[in-house]
C-alpha positions as CSV (number, residue, x, y, z in Angstrom):
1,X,-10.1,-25.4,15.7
2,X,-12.4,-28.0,16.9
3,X,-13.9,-30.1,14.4
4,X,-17.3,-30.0,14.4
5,X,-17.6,-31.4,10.7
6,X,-18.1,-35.0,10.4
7,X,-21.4,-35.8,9.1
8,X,-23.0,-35.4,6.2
9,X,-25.2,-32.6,6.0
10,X,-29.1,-32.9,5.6
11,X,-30.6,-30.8,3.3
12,X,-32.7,-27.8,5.3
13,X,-36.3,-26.5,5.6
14,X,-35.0,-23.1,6.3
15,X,-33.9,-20.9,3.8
16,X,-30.4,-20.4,3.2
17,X,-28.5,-17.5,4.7
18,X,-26.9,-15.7,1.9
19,X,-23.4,-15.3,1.4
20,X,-21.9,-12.6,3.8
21,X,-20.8,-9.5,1.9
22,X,-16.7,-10.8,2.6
23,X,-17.5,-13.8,1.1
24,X,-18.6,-12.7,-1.9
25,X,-15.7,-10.4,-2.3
26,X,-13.4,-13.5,-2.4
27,X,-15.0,-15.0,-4.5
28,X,-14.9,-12.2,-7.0
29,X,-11.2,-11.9,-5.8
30,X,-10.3,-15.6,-6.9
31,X,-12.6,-15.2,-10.5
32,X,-10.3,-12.3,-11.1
33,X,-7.4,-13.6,-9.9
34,X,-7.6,-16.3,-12.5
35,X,-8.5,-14.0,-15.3
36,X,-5.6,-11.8,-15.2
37,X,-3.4,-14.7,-14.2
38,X,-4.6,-17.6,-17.1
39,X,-4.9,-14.3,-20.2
40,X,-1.0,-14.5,-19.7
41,X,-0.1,-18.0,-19.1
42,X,-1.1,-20.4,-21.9
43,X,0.7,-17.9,-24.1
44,X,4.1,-17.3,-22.2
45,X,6.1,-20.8,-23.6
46,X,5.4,-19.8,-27.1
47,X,6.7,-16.2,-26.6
48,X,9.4,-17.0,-24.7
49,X,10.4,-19.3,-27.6
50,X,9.5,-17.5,-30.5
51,X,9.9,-14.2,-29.3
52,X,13.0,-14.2,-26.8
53,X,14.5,-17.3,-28.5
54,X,15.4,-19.3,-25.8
55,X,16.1,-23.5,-26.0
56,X,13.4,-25.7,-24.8
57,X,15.1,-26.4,-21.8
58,X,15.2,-23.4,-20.9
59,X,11.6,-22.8,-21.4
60,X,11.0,-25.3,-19.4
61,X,13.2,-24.3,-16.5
62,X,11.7,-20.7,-16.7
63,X,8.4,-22.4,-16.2
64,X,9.3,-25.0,-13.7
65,X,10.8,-21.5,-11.3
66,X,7.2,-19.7,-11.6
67,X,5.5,-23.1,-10.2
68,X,8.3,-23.3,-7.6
69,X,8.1,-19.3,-6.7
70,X,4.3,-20.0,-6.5
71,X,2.8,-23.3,-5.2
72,X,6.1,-24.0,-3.1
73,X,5.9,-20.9,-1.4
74,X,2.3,-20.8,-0.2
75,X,3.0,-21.4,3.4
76,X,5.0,-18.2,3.4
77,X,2.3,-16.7,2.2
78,X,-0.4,-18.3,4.8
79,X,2.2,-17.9,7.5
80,X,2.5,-13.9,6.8
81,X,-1.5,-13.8,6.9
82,X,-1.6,-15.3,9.9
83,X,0.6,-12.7,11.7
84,X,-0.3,-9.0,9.8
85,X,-4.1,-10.3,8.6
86,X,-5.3,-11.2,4.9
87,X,-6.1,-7.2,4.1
88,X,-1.5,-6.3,3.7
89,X,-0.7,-9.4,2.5
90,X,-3.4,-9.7,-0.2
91,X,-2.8,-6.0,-1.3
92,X,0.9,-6.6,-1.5
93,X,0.5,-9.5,-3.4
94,X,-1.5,-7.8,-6.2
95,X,1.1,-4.8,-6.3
96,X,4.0,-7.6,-6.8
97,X,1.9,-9.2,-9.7
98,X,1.0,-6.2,-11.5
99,X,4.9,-5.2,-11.7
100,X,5.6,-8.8,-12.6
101,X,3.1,-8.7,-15.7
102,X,4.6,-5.0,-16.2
103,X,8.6,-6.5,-16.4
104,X,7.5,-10.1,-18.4
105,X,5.9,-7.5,-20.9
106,X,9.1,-5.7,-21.7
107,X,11.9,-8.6,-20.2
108,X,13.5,-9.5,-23.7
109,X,16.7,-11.1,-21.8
110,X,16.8,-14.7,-19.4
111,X,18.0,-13.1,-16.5
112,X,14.9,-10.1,-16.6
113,X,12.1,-13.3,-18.1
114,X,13.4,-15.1,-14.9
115,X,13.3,-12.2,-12.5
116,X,9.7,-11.3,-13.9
117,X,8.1,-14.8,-13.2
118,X,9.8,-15.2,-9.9
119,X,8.1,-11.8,-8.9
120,X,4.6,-13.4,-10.8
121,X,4.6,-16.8,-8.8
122,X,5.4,-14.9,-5.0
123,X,2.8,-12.8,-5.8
124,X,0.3,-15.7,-5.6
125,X,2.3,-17.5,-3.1
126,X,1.2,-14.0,-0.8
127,X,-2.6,-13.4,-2.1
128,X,-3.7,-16.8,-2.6
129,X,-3.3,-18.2,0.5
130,X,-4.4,-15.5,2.3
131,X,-7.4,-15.4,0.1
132,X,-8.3,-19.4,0.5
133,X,-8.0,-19.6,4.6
134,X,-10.3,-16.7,4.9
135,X,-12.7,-18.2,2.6
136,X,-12.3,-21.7,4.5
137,X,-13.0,-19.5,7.8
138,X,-15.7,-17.8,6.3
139,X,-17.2,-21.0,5.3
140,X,-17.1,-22.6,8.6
141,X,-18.7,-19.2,10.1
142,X,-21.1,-19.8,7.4
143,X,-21.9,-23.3,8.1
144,X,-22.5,-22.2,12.0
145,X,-24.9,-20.0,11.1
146,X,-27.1,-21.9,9.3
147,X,-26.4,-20.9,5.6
148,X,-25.9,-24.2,4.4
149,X,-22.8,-26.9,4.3
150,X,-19.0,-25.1,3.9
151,X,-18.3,-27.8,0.9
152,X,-20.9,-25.2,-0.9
153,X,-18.9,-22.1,-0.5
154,X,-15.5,-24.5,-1.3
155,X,-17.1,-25.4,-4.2
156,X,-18.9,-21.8,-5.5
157,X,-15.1,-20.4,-4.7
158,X,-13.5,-23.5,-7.1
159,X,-16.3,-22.8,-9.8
160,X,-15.3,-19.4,-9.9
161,X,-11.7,-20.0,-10.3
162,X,-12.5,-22.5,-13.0
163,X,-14.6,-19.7,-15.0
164,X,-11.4,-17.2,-14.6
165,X,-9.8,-19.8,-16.1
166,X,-11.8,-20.4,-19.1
167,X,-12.8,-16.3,-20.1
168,X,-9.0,-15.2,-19.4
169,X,-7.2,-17.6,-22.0
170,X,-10.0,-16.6,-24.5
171,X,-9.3,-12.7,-23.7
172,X,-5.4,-13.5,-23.8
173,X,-5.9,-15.0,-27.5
174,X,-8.0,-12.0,-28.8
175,X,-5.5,-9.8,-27.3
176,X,-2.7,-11.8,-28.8
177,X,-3.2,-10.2,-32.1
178,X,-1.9,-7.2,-31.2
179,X,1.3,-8.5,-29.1
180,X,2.5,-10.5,-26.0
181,X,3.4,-7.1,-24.3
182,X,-0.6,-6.0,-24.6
183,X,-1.2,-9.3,-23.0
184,X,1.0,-8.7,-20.5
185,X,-0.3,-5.5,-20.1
186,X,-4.2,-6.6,-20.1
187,X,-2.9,-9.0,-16.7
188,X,-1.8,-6.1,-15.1
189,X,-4.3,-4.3,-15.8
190,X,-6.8,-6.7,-14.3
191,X,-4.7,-6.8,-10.8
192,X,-4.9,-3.1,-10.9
193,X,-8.8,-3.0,-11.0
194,X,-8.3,-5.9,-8.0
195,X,-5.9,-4.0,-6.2
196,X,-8.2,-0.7,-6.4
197,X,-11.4,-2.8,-5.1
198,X,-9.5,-4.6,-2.3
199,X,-8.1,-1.5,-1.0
200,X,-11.7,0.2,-1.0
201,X,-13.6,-2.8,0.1
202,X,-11.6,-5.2,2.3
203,X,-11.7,-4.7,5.9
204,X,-9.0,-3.7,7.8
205,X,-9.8,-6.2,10.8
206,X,-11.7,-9.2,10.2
207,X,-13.6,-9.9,13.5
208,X,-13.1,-13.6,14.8
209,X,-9.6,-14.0,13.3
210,X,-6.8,-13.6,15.4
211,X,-3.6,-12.4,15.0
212,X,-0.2,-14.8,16.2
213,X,3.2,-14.4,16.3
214,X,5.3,-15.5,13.1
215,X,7.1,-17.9,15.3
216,X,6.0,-21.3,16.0
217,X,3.5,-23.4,14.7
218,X,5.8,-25.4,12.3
219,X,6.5,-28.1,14.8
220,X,2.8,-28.9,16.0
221,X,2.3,-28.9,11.7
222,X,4.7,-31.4,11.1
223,X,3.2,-33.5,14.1
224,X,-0.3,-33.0,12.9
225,X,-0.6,-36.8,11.4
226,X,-4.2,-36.1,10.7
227,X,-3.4,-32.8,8.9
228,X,-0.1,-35.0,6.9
229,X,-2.5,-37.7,5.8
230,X,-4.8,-35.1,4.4
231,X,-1.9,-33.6,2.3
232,X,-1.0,-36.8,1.3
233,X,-4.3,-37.8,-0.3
234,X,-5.2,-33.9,-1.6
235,X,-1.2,-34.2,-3.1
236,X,-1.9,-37.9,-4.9
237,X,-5.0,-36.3,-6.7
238,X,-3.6,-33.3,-7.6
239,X,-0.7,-35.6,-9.0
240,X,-3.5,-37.2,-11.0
241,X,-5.1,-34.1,-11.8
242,X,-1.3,-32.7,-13.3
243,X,-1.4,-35.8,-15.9
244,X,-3.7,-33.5,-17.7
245,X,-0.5,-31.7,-19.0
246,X,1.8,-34.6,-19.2
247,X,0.1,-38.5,-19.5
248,X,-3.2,-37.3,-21.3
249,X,-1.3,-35.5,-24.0
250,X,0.8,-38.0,-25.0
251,X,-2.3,-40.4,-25.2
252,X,-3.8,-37.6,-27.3
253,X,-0.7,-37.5,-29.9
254,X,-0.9,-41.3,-30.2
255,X,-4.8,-41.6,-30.9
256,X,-5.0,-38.9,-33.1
257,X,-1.8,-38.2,-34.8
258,X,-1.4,-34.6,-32.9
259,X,-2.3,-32.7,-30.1
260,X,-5.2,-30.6,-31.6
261,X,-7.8,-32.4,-29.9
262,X,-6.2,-31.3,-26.6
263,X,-7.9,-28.0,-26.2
264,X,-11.4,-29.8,-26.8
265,X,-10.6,-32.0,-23.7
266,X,-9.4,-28.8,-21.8
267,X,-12.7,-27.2,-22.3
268,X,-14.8,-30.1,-21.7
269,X,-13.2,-30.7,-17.9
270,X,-13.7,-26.7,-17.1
271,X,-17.3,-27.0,-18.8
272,X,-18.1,-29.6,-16.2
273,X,-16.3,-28.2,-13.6
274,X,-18.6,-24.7,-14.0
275,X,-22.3,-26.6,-15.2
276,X,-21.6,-29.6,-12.4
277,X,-19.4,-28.6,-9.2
278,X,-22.3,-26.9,-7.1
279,X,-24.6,-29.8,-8.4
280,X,-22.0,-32.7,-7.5
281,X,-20.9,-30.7,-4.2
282,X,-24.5,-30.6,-3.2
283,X,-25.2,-34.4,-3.9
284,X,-22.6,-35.5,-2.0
285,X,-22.6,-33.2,1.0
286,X,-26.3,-34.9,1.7
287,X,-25.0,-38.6,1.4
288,X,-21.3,-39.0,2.3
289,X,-18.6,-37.8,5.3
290,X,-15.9,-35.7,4.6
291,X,-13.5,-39.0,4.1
292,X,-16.4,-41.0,2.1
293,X,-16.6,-38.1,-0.2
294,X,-12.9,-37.9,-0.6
295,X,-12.8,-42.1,-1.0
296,X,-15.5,-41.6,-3.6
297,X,-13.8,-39.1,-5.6
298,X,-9.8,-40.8,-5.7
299,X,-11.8,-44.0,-6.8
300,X,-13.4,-41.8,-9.3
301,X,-9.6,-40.6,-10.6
302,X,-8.0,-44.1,-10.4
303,X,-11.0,-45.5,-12.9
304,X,-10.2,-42.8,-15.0
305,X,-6.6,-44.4,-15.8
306,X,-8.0,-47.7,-15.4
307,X,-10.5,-46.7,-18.5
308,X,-7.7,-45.9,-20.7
309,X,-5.1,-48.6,-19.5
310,X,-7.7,-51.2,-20.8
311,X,-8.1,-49.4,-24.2
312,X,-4.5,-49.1,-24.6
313,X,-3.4,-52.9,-25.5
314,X,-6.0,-52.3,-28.4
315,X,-3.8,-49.5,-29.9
316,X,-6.9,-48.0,-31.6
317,X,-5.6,-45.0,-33.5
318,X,-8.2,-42.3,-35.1
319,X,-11.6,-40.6,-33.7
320,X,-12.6,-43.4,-32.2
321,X,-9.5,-44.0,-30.3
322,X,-10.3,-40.3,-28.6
323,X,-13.1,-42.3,-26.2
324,X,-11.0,-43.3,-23.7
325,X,-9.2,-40.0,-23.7
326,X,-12.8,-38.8,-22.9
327,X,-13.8,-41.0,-20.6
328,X,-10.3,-40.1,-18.9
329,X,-11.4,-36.6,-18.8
330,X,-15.0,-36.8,-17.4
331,X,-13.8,-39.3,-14.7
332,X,-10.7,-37.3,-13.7
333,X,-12.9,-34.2,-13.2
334,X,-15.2,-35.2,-11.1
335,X,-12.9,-37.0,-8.9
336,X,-11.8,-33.6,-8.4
337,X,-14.5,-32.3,-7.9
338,X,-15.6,-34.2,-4.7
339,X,-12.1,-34.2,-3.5
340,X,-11.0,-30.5,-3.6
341,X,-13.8,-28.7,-2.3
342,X,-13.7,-31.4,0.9
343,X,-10.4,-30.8,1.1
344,X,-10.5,-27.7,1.8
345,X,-13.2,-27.4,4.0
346,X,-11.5,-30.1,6.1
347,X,-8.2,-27.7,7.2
348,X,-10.5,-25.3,9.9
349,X,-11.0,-28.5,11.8
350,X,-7.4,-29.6,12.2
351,X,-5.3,-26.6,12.0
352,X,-4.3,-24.9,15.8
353,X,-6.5,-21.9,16.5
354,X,-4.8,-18.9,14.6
355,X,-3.0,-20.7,12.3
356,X,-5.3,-21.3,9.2
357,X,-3.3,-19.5,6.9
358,X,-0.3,-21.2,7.9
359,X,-2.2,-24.7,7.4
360,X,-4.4,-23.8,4.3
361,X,-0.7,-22.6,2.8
362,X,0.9,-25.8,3.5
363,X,-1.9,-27.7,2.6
364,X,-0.6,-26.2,-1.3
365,X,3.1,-26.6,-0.6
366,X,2.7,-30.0,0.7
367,X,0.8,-31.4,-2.4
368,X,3.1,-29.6,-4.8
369,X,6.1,-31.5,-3.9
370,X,4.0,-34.6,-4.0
371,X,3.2,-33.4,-7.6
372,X,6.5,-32.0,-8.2
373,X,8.3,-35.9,-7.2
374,X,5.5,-37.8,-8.7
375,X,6.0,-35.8,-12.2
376,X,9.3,-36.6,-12.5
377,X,8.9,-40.2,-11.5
378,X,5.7,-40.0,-13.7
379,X,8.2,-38.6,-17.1
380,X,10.2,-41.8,-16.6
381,X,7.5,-44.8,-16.0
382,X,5.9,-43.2,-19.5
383,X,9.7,-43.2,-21.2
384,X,9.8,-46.6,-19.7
385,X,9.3,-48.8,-22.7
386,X,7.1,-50.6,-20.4
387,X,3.8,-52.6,-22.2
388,X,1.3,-50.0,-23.2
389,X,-1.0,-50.6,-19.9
390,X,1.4,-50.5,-17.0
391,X,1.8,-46.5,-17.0
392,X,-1.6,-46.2,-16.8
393,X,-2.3,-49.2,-14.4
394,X,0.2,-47.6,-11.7
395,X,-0.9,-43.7,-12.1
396,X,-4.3,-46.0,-11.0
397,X,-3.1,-47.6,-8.1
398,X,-1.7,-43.9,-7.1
399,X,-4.9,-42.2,-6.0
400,X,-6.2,-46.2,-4.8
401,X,-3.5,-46.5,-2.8
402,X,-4.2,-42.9,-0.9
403,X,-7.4,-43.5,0.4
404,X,-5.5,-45.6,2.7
405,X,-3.7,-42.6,4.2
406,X,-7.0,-40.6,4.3
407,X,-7.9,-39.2,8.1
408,X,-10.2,-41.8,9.9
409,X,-11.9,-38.7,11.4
């Protein structure tokens, strides 16, 4: 596509268009995608534990093969959209997830818990790319028309994820009390209702997006240095952002003597993402370029391990000690929150005509391995022995050192 999105926007005396009726859809689509998907997660270690009785390891393994299934596959996903159109590949996906939630609610063996969340993370790796390049399309169609800067949609799209994400662990815990299979069974219930509404509502040709052949297009990707550098400083972030789930609680368990404070911190970074990210995306689409506001927000991330590295040589234990952790939080999250949405908005103006799904796909595939290396090298420098600071002064330098790789255009 040709990019036509390189200056900050000014803010309009027109009135904004409103959202196409498509749009709006997706949106939906990605609140309730998140419902159904986050009522099962945050539960599924513990049952698979408790319930099935299998070794932490193995937990972990079972977990690891959902990410895999999921984010690693996403260009298969945005590849197939490209070629059959979002409508097949969308509804496909949402009949492979409801049978996945079906299975994980009665799988009582490894080998059926394995196949189950296999069939759980390829469903996402169909419908969510599909889903995303269409709303990055639709944003840049948007944008043409005079209804207001693409970051916008990005970001009303991410703010709607965020909120499935919030309502579908609090539904998964009230249905909890019954059982993990009524969980299980709530998820699937959720897709159905999706399923039912795509079917009815989503077109079955979306004018302006061409179809190509499945063949191709992998070469010119890999050549794209532009579209690489992007990956690389989207992938360093969400590296960052992953520490939520591996640095920041073992920062937590020090300061406070357990992990209970945890799901305080959780909710406080998806409060702000909901209250601030049309707010923040808004501010910054009237002041800063596309690679200023993605500069802005990695500097944002890498002061939020630079807060808690200086803390850490104190060794402040108690309530107190919590601060940094906070201050961790609140910078961490809105890093993100400049960088995603920008992100995202970015891929229409270097991916080859026809091939958003396939770029928007890899876009997710080629930050995950980033995320899935860094973790690793990540478990190690914290295991290091190293003085209290260094960890945290080199996950810092991470997202620093990225804005060097950024796109110049």
């Amino acid at each position: 596509m040709t990019a036509l999105w390189t200056e900050p926007r000014k803010p309009s005396s027109r009135r904004r268009a409103r959202l196409s009726p498509l749009l709006r859809l997706l949106i939906l689509t990605q609140l309730a995608f998140n419902t159904g998907f986050f009522a099962v997660l945050p539960f599924l270690s513990e049952h698979l534990g408790r319930a099935v009785g299998m070794a932490g390891w193995l937990v972990g393994l079972v977990l690891g093969l959902r990410t895999f299934s999921q984010q690693g596959l996403f260009v298969v996903g945005g590849v197939l959209a490209d070629r059959y159109g979002i409508r097949p590949v969308v509804l496909a996906g949402c009949v492979l997830r409801i049978a996945g939630f079906g299975w994980l609610g009665f799988a009582a063996q490894t080998w059926t818990v394995i196949g189950a969340v296999l069939l759980i993370g390829f469903a996402a790796a169909l419908f969510s790319p599909a889903v995303e390049s269409e709303v990055a399309r639709q944003a840049v169609a948007h944008e043409e028309a005079g209804g207001g800067p693409r970051t916008r949609v990005l970001a009303l799209f991410t703010v709607a994820g965020q909120a499935g994400a919030f309502v579908g662990p609090l539904l998964g815990a009230l249905l909890l009390s019954v059982d993990f299979r009524t969980v299980c069974l709530a998820g699937a219930g959720i897709f159905v209702l999706v399923l039912a509404g795509h079917a009815w509502l989503l077109p079955q040709h979306i004018p302006g997006r061409p179809r190509v052949q499945v063949r191709g297009g992998m070469g010119p990707l890999l050549r794209n240095r532009r579209f690489l550098a992007l990956c690389s400083g989207y992938g360093a972030c969400l590296l960052a952002y992953n520490q939520f789930y591996l640095a920041l609680p073992a920062e937590v368990e020090r300061a406070a003597g357990s992990q209970a404070p945890l799901a305080w911190l959780f909710a406080l970074s998806s409060l702000l993402v909901v209250t601030a990210q049309l707010p923040v995306t808004r501010w910054a689409g009237t002041r800063f370029t596309p690679r200023r506001s993605m500069v802005a927000g990695l500097l944002l991330v890498a002061a939020a391990f630079a807060v808690v590295a200086a803390a850490r040589p104190a060794g402040w234990t108690g309530t107190a000690a919590l601060l940094p952790a906070v201050g961790f939080v609140v910078l961490l999250t809105l890093g993100q929150m400049l960088v995603a949405p920008v992100a995202r908005a970015w891929v229409p103006d270097l991916a080859e005509d026809g091939r958003l799904g396939l770029y928007t796909g890899a876009l997710s595939s080629v930050s995950g391995l980033i995320v899935l290396a860094g973790s690793s090298a990540t478990g190690l420098l914290l295991d290091s022995g190293l003085p209290a600071a260094v960890p945290w002064l080199v996950l810092a330098a991470v997202p620093a050192a990225a804005i060097g790789l950024l796109p110049r255009r």
